[in-house]
C-alpha positions, 0 to 999 in steps of 0.5 A, a space after each residue: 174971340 172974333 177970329 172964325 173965319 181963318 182958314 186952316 192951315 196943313 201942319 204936321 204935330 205931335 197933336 191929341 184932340 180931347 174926346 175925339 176918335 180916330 173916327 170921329 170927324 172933331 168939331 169945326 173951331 171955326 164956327 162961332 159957337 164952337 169953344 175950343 182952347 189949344 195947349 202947347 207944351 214947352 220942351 219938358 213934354 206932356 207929362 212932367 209932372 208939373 206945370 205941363 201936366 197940370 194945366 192940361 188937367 185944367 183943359 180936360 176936366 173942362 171938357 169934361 164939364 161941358 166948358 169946352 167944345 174941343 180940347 188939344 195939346 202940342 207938345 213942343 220938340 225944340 223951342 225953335 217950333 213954340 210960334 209955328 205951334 202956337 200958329 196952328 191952333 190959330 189958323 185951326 181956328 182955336 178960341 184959347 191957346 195956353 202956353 206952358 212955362 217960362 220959356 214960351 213967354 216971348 212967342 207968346 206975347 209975339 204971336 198975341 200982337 200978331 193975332 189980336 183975336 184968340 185969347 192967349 194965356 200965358 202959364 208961368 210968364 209975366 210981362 209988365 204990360 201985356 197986350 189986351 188978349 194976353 192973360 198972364 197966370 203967375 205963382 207965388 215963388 217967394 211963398 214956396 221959397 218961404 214954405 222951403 226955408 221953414 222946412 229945411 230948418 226944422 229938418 236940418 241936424 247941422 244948423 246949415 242950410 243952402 240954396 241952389 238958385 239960377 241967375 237972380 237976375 229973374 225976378 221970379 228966382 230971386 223971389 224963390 230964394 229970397 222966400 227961402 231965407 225969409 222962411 228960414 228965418 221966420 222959423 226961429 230956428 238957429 240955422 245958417 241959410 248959404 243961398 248961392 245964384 249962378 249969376 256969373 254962368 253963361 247965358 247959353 246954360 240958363 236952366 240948363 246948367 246941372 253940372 254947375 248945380 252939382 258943383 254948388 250942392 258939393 260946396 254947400 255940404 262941405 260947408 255942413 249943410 245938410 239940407 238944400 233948396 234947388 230952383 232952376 230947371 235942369 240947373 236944380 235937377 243937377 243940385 237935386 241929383 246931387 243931394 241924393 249921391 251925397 245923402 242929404 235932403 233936398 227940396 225942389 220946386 216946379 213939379 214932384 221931383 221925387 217921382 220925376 226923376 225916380 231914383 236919382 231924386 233920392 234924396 228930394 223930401 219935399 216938392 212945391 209947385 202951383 195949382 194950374 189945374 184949378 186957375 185953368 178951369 176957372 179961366 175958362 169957365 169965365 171965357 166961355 161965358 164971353 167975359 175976359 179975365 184978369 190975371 191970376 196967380 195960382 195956389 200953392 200945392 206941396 208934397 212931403 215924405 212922410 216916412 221923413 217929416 213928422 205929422 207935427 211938421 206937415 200940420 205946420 205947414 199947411 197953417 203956414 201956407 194958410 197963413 201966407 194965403 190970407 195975408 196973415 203971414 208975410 215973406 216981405 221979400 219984393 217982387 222984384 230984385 232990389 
């Protein structure tokens, strides 16, 4: 974390600096004894309920707690500014700089081979071998699949249940839905999983194909399903839209879809997503102390309906997510596709 010395550079963002008031002259990020870690959102903004909004949570109890000197936000308008955001906080002089989501993955690791001395890291983002200053933080998605695929069998009335999956040419979507028929089965249940991947759509729709999810969701439940999975950006919001207008249960993952998406997301008992509050702070407790960390992959949070699951059931999942955390219980799905 050597890069005092830039210089600033003038740039007009949509920037929040942590406890710091319009009369308040904020700390120079320069100066070596200054901690400072900058956050740039992807496109789903500062408050979306999920990843976003969690791991500024993590940056600002670590201002908080007196871990960091000064803490910031951008939040990305067009994915066309994720360099220019992330090259703001870098000639400010910003010893951290964490990106949010999938979508930043390659500015991310483009601008850590440009600017070797911040640390970067990489929320939601993998890499097989990572530049030295690239700190990867990924999530167990074939545990909350797994966590799904139990659940949509214990509520499901017709025996079937399906899934709404991007392209399994993600690993990390092929790792959600895989988990989904590895919970289905693990429950025991006699219940039929249809696990469908938009693996034949276009490039240009990747995550953003609602209409697609809407289409599937429609197919699944003429073929009885009652319960559906959905994972994919704003291709599952359409599945997840969907389930609601149809009045069958859906289960989504990345953030609190209930609450997200008000009253089209009706039909959402149940969301899954990992805990970046926790790993935030922990990275930066350990960064502040001059030492560079490993990777992470974050823990499993889960919210359910109560008025729709019974208290039986969600003492069944937290021994079931205890169980996937120690290593007890297994998804056996692969990091990657096979």
């Amino acid at each position: 974390m050597g890069f005092k010395s830039r210089t600033g550079l003038a740039c007009v963002l949509s920037l929040l600096l942590l406890g710091v008031s319009a009369c308040s002259q904020p700390p120079d990020c320069h100066r070596e004894e200054v901690f400072c870690a900058g956050l740039v959102t992807d496109t789903n903004g500062l408050n979306d309920l999920g990843l976003n909004q969690n791991t500024w949570a993590g940056l600002e109890q670590s201002g908080a707690d007196g871990v960091i000197d000064q803490a910031a936000y951008i939040e990305s308008v067009d994915a066309r500014d994720y360099e220019k955001n992330i090259a703001y906080f870098v000639d400010e002089g910003y010893d951290v700089i964490v990106t949010s989501g999938p979508g930043l993955r390659s500015a991310t690791l483009r601008s850590a081979d440009l600017y070797p001395d911040p640390v970067f890291i990489g929320m939601n983002q993998s890499e097989a071998d990572p530049p030295p200053n690239f700190i990867l933080v990924t999530f167990p998605e074939d545990q909350m699949g797994f966590l799904a695929g139990v659940l949509a069998a214990r509520l499901s009335g017709t025996k079937t249940v399906g899934a709404v999956c991007e392209t399994s040419g993600i690993d990390a979507m092929w790792r959600y839905c895989e988990g989904f028929r590895a919970g289905v089965t693990y429950s025991e249940e006699p219940v039929k999983a249809i696990i469908v991947y938009r693996d034949d759509g276009s490039r240009d729709k990747l995550f953003n194909d609602p209409e697609w999810g809407a289409e599937i969701t429609r197919s699944l439940v003429q073929q009885e399903a009652d319960v559906v999975f959905a994972v994919g950006g704003e291709t599952a919001i359409g599945a997840l839209r969907t389930a609601g207008e149809l009045n069958i249960r859906a289960i989504g993952v990345e953030r609190d879809q209930r609450t997200a998406m008000g009253s089209e997301g009706s039909g959402v008992v149940s969301s899954l997503w990992g805990n970046a509050s926790s790993t935030v702070q922990e990275l930066m407790r350990t960064l502040r102390a001059g030492n560079m960390p490993e990777a992470r992959v974050n823990p499993v949070e889960f919210v359910l309906l109560e008025e729709v699951i019974p208290r039986g059931l969600t003492a069944e999942m937290n021994e079931i997510l205890s169980g996937l955390m120690d290593g007890t219980i297994k998804t056996n799905v692969t990091f990657e596709k096979k």
